[in-house]
N, C-alpha and C positions, 0 to 999 in steps of 0.2 A: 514054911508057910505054903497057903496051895493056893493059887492067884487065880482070879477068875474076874472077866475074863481075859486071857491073852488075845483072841479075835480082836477085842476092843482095839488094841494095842495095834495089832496089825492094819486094820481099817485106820489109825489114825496115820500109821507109817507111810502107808501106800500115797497118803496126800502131802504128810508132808516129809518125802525120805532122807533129811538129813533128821530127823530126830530117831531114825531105823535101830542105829547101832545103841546109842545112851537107852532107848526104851528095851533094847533086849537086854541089856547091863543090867539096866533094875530091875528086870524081871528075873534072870538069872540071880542076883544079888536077895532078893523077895523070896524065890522060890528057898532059897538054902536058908534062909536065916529063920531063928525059932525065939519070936519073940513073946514075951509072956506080959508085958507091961510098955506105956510109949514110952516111959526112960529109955528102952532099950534101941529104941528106934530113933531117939536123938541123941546115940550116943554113933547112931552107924550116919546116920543122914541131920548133922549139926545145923542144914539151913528146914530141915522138912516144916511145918508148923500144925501142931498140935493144937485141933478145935474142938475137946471134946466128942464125947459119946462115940468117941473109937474113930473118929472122923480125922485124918491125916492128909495136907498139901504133899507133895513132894513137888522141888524144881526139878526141871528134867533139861538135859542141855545148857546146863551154864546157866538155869533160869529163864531159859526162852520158851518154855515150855510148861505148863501144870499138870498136875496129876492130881485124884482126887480119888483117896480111897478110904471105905470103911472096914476096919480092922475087927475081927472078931479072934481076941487070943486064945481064949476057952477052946474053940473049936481051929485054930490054925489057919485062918482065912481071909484071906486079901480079898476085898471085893473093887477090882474097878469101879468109882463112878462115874468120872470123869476123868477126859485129855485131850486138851485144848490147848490154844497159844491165851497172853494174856487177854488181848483185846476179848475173846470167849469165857477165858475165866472171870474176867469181870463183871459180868452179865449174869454169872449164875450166884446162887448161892449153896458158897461148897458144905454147908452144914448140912443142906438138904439135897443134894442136887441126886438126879438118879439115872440111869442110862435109860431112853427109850428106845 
């Protein structure tokens, strides 16, 4: 899969650097995997949660953390929306939420 974007990731590191290394895991983890359908993505990530319309949580760090990305499998594409702690993810809505 081709993740976009990694900046995202890094801007969220930079503030909070204990989520540095789990957010490069996923990314590394994301980049290599070729998923075609979310079965296949709750068979690698058992807690992720599946919202429809290609739209995936992941916990990041044990759950201290969210991710919020829209999946496009036809085309191979992780789109960061969102990465936040919870108190931010609860404010958004991840169905829709979009990076400004």
């Amino acid at each position: 899969m081709r993740v976009i974007s990694s900046s995202t990731l890094r801007e969220f590191w930079q503030t909070h650097t204990d989520a540095e290394q789990a957010l490069r895991a996923w990314y590394a983890e994301v980049a290599a995997a070729i998923w075609t359908q979310p079965s296949e993505i709750k068979a690698s990530y058992r807690t992720a949660s599946l919202l429809g319309n290609g739209r995936v949580v992941f916990n990041i760090k044990g759950n201290r953390y969210r991710l919020v990305a829209a999946i496009h499998y036809e085309h191979q594409i992780v789109y960061v929306k969102f990465v936040g702690t919870h108190s931010q993810y609860d404010q958004i809505d991840a169905g829709s939420v979009d990076l400004k």
